[in-house]
C-alpha positions in Angstrom: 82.0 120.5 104.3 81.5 120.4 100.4 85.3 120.4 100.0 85.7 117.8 102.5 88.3 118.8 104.6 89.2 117.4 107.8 87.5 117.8 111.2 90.6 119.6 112.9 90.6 122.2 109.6 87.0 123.1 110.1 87.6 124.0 113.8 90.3 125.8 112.7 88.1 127.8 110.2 85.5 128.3 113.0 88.4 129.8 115.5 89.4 131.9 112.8 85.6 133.2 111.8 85.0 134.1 115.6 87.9 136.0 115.7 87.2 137.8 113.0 83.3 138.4 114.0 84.5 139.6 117.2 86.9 142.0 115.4 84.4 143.3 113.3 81.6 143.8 116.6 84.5 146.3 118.0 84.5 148.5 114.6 81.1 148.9 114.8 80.3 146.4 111.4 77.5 143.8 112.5 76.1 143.2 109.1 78.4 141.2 106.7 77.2 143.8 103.8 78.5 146.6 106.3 82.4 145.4 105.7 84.7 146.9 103.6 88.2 145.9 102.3 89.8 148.0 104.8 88.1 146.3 108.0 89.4 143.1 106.2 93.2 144.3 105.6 92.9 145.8 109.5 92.2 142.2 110.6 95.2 140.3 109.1 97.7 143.3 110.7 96.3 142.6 113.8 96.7 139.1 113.3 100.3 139.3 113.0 100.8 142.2 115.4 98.7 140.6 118.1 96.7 141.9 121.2 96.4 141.6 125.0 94.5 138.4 124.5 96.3 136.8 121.2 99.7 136.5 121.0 100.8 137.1 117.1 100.0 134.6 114.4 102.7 133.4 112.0 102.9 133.9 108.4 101.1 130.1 108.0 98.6 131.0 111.2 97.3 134.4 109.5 97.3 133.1 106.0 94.9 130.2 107.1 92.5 132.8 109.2 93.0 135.3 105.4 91.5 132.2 103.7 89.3 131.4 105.9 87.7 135.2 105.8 87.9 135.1 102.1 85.8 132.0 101.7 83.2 133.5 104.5 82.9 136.6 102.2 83.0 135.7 98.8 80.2 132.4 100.0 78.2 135.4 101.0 78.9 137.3 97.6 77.3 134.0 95.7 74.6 133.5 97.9 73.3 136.8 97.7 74.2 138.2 101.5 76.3 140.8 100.3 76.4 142.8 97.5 80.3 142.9 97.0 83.0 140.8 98.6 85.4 143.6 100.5 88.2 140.4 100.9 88.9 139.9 96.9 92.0 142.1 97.1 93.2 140.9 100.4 96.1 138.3 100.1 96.9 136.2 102.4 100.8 136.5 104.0 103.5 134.7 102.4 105.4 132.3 104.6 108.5 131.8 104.5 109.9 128.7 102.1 111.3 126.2 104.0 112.7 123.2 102.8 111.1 119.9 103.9 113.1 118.3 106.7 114.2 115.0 105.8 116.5 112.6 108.2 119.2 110.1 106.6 118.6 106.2 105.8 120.3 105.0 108.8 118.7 107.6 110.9 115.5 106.1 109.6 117.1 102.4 110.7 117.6 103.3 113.7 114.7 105.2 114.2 112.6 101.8 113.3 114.5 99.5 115.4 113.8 102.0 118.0 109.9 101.7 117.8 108.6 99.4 120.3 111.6 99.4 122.7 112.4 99.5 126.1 109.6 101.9 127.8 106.4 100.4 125.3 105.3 98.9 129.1 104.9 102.0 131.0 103.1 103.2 127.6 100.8 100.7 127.5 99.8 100.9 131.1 99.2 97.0 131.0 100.5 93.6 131.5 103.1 92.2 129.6 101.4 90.9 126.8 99.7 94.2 126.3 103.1 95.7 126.5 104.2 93.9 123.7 100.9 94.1 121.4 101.9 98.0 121.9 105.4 97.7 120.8 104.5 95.7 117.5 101.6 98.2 116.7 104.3 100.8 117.3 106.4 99.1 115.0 104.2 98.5 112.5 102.8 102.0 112.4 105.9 103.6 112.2 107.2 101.4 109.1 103.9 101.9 107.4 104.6 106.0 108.0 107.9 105.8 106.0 106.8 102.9 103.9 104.1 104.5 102.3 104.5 108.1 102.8 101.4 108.2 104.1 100.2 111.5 106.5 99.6 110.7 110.5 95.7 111.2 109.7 95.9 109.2 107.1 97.5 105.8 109.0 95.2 106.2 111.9 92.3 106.7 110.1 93.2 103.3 108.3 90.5 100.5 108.3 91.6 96.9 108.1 89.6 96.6 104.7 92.3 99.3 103.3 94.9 96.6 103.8 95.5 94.1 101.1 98.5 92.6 101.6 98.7 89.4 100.1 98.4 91.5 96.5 94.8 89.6 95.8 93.8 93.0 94.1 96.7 93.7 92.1 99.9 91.6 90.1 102.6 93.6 90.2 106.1 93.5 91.7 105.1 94.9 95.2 101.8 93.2 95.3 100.6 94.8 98.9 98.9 97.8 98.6 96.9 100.5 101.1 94.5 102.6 100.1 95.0 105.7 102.0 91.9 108.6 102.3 94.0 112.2 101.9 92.8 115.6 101.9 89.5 116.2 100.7 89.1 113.0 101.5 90.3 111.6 97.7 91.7 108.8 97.7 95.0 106.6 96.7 96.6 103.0 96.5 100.2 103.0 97.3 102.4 100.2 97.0 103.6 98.6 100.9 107.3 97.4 100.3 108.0 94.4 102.4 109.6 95.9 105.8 106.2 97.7 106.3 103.9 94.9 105.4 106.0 92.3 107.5 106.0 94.6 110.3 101.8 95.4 109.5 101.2 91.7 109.4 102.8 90.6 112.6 101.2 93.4 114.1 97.7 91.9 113.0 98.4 88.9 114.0 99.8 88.5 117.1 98.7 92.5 118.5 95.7 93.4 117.2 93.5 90.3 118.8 95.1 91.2 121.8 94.3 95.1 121.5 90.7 94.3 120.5 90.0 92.5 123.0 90.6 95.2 125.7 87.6 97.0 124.2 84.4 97.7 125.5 80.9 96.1 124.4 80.2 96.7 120.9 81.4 95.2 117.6 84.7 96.6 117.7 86.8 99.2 115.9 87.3 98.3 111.8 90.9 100.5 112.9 93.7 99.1 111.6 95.7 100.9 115.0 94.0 100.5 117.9 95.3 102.1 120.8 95.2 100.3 124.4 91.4 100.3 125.4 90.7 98.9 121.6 89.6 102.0 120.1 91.2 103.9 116.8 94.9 104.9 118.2 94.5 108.4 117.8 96.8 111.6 116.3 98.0 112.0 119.8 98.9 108.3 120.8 100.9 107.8 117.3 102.6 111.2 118.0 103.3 109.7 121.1 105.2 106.7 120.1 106.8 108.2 117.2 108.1 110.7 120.3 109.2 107.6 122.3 111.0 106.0 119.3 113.0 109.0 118.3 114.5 109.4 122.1 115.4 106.2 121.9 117.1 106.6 119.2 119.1 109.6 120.1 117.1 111.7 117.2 115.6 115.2 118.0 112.7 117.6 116.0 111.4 113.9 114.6 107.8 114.2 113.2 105.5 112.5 111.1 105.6 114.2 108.6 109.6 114.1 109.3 108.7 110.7 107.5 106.8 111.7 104.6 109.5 114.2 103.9 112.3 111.4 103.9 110.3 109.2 101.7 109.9 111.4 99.1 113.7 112.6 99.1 114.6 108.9 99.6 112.7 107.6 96.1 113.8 110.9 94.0 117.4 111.1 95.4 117.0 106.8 94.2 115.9 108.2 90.7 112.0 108.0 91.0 110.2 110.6 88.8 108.9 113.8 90.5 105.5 113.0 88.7 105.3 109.3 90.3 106.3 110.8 93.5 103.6 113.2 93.7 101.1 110.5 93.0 102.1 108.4 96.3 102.0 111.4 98.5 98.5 112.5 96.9 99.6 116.0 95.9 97.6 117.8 93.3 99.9 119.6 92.3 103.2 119.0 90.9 104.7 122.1 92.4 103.5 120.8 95.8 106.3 117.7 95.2 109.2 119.8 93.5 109.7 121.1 96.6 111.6 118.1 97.7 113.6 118.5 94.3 115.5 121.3 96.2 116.7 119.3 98.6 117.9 116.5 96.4 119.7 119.4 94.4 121.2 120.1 97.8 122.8 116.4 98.2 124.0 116.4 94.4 126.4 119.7 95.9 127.0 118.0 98.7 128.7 114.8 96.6 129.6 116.7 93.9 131.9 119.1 96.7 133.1 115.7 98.4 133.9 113.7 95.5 135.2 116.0 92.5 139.2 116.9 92.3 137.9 120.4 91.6 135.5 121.6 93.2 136.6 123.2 95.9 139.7 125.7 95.4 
């Protein structure tokens, strides 16, 4: 809670610390002082070799459940529960590097012109007004996504007064801006290019009213997305349309954060600077963003293979 992390992460943690307090019960250790590194090292094997009731947990799975041990043990370490903390020299598994996924520009096209399409009706469960507030918000959401670079959590959890769009706060060459709420909840203004905020704008004006007024009493959602009873879209219902979009548009393994990915290998591969880049996506770390480096490198062989007299024998 202090670091501010999202909900879905703490439920995580408390899955994990379950787990792990029913592991210990069967060895006998009931008293956090009782446990020793090797109860601690016992419990990530059996993560990734699994049991009758758990399937086994990836590399990512057991390194979050390590992490989430190590913070139980070394919080009881500082507040006195425990006189040593048996999870110091227990690592957490390495997973595997994989290079972001990122699609190409006019996979990205089509994937836009896609959102909203034929099958927004059945979606929206509604008349044909609603049907069509559903395919602009679709629309819009999905350009803001790639526009900004912005995570799934982050977009749904927008507020209309994170919008400014007419630029009244700021003077610069792409005056709209959004001010998105990241991990740990810190925060971030990123610049909305004018696809996304045209796309944003005719969502709130001729969608949202009509979204909003499908909900129940009350003041109303401050949501930016709302979904088709005029509450805050949700993960799920923007997974959903992004889902929808992508099959119309003939494109396959498409996420969200599909879209991140491509915006940050989009701006570097168009000769932004890693540094800038990692300020958008709200990384705190640089090394977080050079990731995506790699997969420019990649397209620079790619041309350089294609194009050069001699590079290939």
């Amino acid at each position: 809670m202090e670091r501010g992390l999202a909900a879905h992460t703490l439920e995580a943690y408390q899955r994990d610390l379950n787990r792990y307090a029913v592991t210990l019960a069967l060895r006998g250790r009931t008293e956090i002082e009782s446990v020793v590194t090797q109860d601690v090292a016992d419990y990530l094997a059996g993560l990734r070799e699994g049991d009758g009731e758990h399937p086994p947990l990836a590399a990512s799975s057991a390194g979050r459940a390590v992490v989430a041990v190590r913070g139980l043990h070394a919080f009881a370490l500082t507040e006195g529960l425990a006189p040593g903390d048996p999870a110091r020299l227990v690592r957490p598994p390495a997973p595997p590097r994989r290079l972001p996924r990122a699609i190409s520009l006019p996979e990205i096209e089509r994937l836009l012109a896609a959102a909203g399409g034929p099958g927004t009706a059945a979606a929206a469960g509604g008349s044909a007004e609603s049907a069509q507030a559903a395919a602009l918000r679709d629309r819009a959401l999905l350009e803001l996504l790639y526009g900004t670079g912005a995570r799934i959590s982050e977009a749904v959890g927008l507020d209309v007064d994170d919008l400014d769009l007419a630029g009244e706060s700021r003077s610069t060459l792409v005056a709209a801006v959004v001010r998105l709420s990241g991990k740990g909840d810190k925060q971030r203004v990123v610049p909305v290019g004018s696809y996304a905020r045209a796309a944003v704008e005719a969502y709130l004006i001729r969608a949202r009213p009509v979204l909003a007024r499908a909900a129940r009493r009350g003041p109303g959602s401050p949501a930016v997305f709302l979904n088709a009873r005029g509450g805050r879209l949700t993960r799920q219902g923007a997974w959903g349309a992004l889902r929808a979009a992508a099959a119309r548009a003939g494109l396959a393994q498409v996420s969200p954060h599909t879209l991140r990915h491509s915006f940050a290998t989009h701006l570097l591969d168009g000769g932004a600077d890693v540094r800038v880049v990692q300020e958008l996506l709200g990384h705190a770390s640089v090394t977080t963003t050079q990731v995506y480096t790699l997969v420019t490198v990649d397209r620079l062989r790619e041309v350089y293979a294609a194009a050069h007299p001699r590079a290939l024998g």
